[in-house]
Structures are given as structure tokens and as C-alpha cells.
C-alpha positions, 0 to 999 in steps of 0.5 A: 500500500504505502509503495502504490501510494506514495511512487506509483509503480514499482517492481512486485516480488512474490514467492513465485519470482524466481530467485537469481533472475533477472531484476524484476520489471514494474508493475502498474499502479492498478496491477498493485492496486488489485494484488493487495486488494485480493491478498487483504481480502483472502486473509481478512478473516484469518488473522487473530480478533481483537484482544488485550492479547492481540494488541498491537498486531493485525487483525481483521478489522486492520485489514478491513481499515488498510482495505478501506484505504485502498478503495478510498483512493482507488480511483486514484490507483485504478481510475474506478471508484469504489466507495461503496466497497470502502463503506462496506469494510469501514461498516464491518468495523464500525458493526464489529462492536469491538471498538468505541470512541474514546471519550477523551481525545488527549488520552489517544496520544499519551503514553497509556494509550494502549488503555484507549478503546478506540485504537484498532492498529497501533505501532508498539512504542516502549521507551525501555524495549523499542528504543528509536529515534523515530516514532513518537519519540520524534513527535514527542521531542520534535514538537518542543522549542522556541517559547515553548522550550525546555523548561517545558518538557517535564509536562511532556514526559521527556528530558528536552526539545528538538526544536524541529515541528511547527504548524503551518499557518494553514492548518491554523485556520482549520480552527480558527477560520471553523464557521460551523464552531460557536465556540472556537476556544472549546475544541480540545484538538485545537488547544494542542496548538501553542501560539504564546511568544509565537508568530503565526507566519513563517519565514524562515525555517530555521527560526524556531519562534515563527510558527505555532507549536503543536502539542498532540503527543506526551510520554506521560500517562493520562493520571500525569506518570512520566513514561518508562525512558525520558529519552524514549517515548512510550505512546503507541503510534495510531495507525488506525482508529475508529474516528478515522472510520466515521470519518470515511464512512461520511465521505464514502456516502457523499461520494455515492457510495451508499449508507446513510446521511442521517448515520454519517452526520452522527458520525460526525458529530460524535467526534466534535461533541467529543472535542468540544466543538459545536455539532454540524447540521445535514446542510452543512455536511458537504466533502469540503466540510468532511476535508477539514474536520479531517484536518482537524481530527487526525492531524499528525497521524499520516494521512494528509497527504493521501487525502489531499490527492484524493480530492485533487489539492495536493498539487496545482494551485486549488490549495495552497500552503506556506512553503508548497513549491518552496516559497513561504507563501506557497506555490502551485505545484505540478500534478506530477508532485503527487507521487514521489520519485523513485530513489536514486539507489532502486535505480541504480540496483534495478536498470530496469526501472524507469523513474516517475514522470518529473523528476 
């Protein structure tokens, strides 16, 4: 999935590829498209069920939300939608009554995480047994600095900011500019951002002080216990949860894909009654709408960027963003930007491959 997301076509090894052949050709986006679509669902319902036991690996519900990933873009991949097979795998985890909203949006992204009963696929993170530089460990570390600095990151379960992760002044208005909002203040998922001492613009990279702070992810635990390591980060990363669920199961209904209006705008209101924001009517549930409360809800958690193709901004110039085609103000970008070159080192191991068009 994320090898036909992000470059498109690439070479598809399977255990009927001769070893010590020649290097292997690419395949099309589509022919991808279709092997993890029919590898997902052959063995959808093999893996084990949802458990305390079975925490942090794949289950079926996993595969029905990666299935459901997949036919959400599939018109992307393939040029055929197939939103009402993505509304059907989202249903089957939403029927499966093995997963609830977790009725604290902060406790997802905190070091017990593991406790929330909206999480359906998780990256294990453990300050003691997993130790690396990426995953939380990055978000936790990256997201102190300018005048939110060290003094700071008792509160954050760590032993100092890496002065690296700032909020583009775009997503900013996700918040500010939600017309649907009465109470702009109230909504938890936006009093992550920290703008105190900060300048909303930025200019310059590498001046820490320009940009708000976002503050979603903690090494400490939801009663205020400081994880494991004050180096590495015990909260689990969300791969996949439930409000990312309702979330498709809206926009699969108005893109056609079946289910009900009435389900979708409860869906969707569950997770901003949860979050402090005001609840949205029928008349106001449109794809733009769904778009931004996606912004809103499951900012920092990976799925931006597959969103924005889908609904055709991540290039050209119908949205854009500071520092987009590399200038501060932002820029239109070709359509080929919307996936990335192969690396220089495929290249060079495989001569058969033929890079991405642009690049």
C-alpha cells in the first residue's frame, strides 16, 4: 500500500519470482492496486480478533481499515471508484462492536494509550524495549522549542526539545477560520496548538519562534506518570482508529457510495461533541466540510497527504500552503508532485526501472 501510494509503480516480488533472475520489471499502479486488494481480502478473516492479547498486531478489522484505504483512493490507483466497497469494510468495523470512541481525545496520544478503546492498529512504542529515534519519540521531542522550550518538557514526559515541528499557518485556520464552531476556544484538538511568544507566519525555517507549536503527543500517562525512558517515548503510534472510520464512512456516502446521511452526520458529530466543538447540521455536511474536520481530527497521524490527492489539492494551485513549491507563501505545484520519485539507489540496483514522470 504505502509503495502504490506514495511512487506509483514499482517492481512486485512474490514467492513465485524466481530467485537469481533477472531484476524484476514494474508493475502498474492498478496491477498493485488489485494484488493487495485480493491478498487483504483472502486473509481478512484469518488473522487473530481483537484482544488485550492481540494488541498491537493485525487483525481483521486492520485489514478491513488498510482495505478501506485502498478503495478510498482507488480511483486514484485504478481510475474506478469504489466507495461503496470502502463503506462496506469501514461498516464491518464500525458493526464489529469491538471498538468505541474514546471519550477523551488527549488520552489517544499519551503514553497509556494502549488503555484507549478506540485504537484498532497501533505501532508498539516502549521507551525501555523499542528504543528509536523515530516514532513518537520524534513527535514527542520534535514538537518542543522556541517559547515553548525546555523548561517545558517535564509536562511532556521527556528530558528536552528538538526544536524541529511547527504548524503551518494553514492548518491554523482549520480552527480558527471553523464557521460551523460557536465556540472556537472549546475544541480540545485545537488547544494542542501553542501560539504564546509565537508568530503565526513563517519565514524562515530555521527560526524556531515563527510558527505555532503543536502539542498532540506526551510520554506521560493520562493520571500525569512520566513514561518508562525520558529519552524514549512510550505512546503507541495510531495507525488506525475508529474516528478515522466515521470519518470515511461520511465521505464514502457523499461520494455515492451508499449508507446513510442521517448515520454519517452522527458520525460526525460524535467526534466534535467529543472535542468540544459545536455539532454540524445535514446542510452543512458537504466533502469540503468532511476535508477539514479531517484536518482537524487526525492531524499528525499520516494521512494528509493521501487525502489531499484524493480530492485533487495536493498539487496545482486549488490549495495552497506556506512553503508548497518552496516559497513561504506557497506555490502551485505540478500534478506530477503527487507521487514521489523513485530513489536514486532502486535505480541504480534495478536498470530496469524507469523513474516517475518529473523528476
Amino acid at each position: 500500500w504505502h509503495a502504490l501510494d506514495i511512487f506509483g509503480s514499482v517492481p512486485l516480488v512474490t514467492e513465485s519470482t524466481p530467485i537469481g533472475g533477472a531484476p524484476p520489471t514494474q508493475t502498474s499502479r492498478a496491477d498493485l492496486y488489485n494484488f493487495v486488494v485480493s491478498e487483504l481480502t483472502a486473509i481478512r478473516d484469518q488473522p487473530p480478533a481483537q484482544s488485550p492479547a492481540t494488541y498491537g498486531r493485525a487483525t481483521p478489522a486492520a485489514a478491513d481499515m488498510l482495505l478501506a484505504k485502498l478503495y478510498m483512493n482507488a480511483q486514484v490507483y485504478t481510475g474506478t471508484a469504489q466507495y461503496a466497497n470502502a463503506l462496506a469494510a469501514v461498516q464491518r468495523v464500525i458493526n464489529s462492536g469491538a471498538y468505541s470512541l474514546d471519550p477523551n481525545y488527549r488520552n489517544m496520544f499519551l503514553a497509556d494509550n494502549n488503555t484507549s478503546p478506540e485504537l484498532i492498529f497501533v505501532v508498539p512504542q516502549d521507551g525501555v524495549h523499542t528504543q528509536n529515534y523515530g516514532g513518537t519519540t520524534f513527535l514527542v521531542h520534535a514538537q518542543i522549542g522556541g517559547t515553548l522550550n525546555d523548561s517545558a518538557t517535564s509536562s511532556f514526559g521527556i528530558n528536552g526539545g528538538w526544536y524541529g515541528l511547527r504548524a503551518k499557518p494553514e492548518f491554523v485556520a482549520l480552527f480558527t477560520n471553523d464557521t460551523t464552531n460557536t465556540s472556537p476556544g472549546t475544541d480540545v484538538r485545537g488547544a494542542m496548538l501553542y501560539a504564546n511568544g509565537q508568530s503565526l507566519s513563517i519565514n524562515s525555517l530555521t527560526d524556531f519562534g515563527q510558527g505555532y507549536l503543536v502539542r498532540k503527543y506526551r510520554n506521560l500517562t493520562s493520571a500525569g506518570v512520566g513514561g518508562a525512558d525520558q529519552n524514549f517515548a512510550d505512546t503507541d503510534y495510531p495507525m488506525f482508529r475508529l474516528g478515522d472510520a466515521y470519518l470515511m464512512y461520511a465521505e464514502a456516502v457523499l461520494r455515492g457510495g451508499g449508507g446513510d446521511q442521517t448515520t454519517a452526520l452522527g458520525y460526525v458529530n460524535a467526534l466534535r461533541q467529543r472535542a468540544g466543538a459545536s455539532p454540524i447540521t445535514a446542510s452543512q455536511l458537504t466533502l469540503d466540510f468532511v476535508l477539514d474536520e479531517r484536518g482537524r481530527e487526525l492531524f499528525w497521524e499520516g494521512h494528509r497527504r493521501t487525502d489531499l490527492v484524493r480530492y485533487g489539492r495536493f498539487t496545482g494551485a486549488s490549495k495552497v500552503w506556506a512553503f508548497k513549491g518552496g516559497v513561504p507563501s506557497g506555490a502551485a505545484t505540478p500534478t506530477t508532485r503527487n507521487v514521489y520519485p523513485l530513489p536514486a539507489n532502486e535505480l541504480s540496483a534495478n536498470p530496469s526501472l524507469k523513474q516517475n514522470p518529473g523528476y
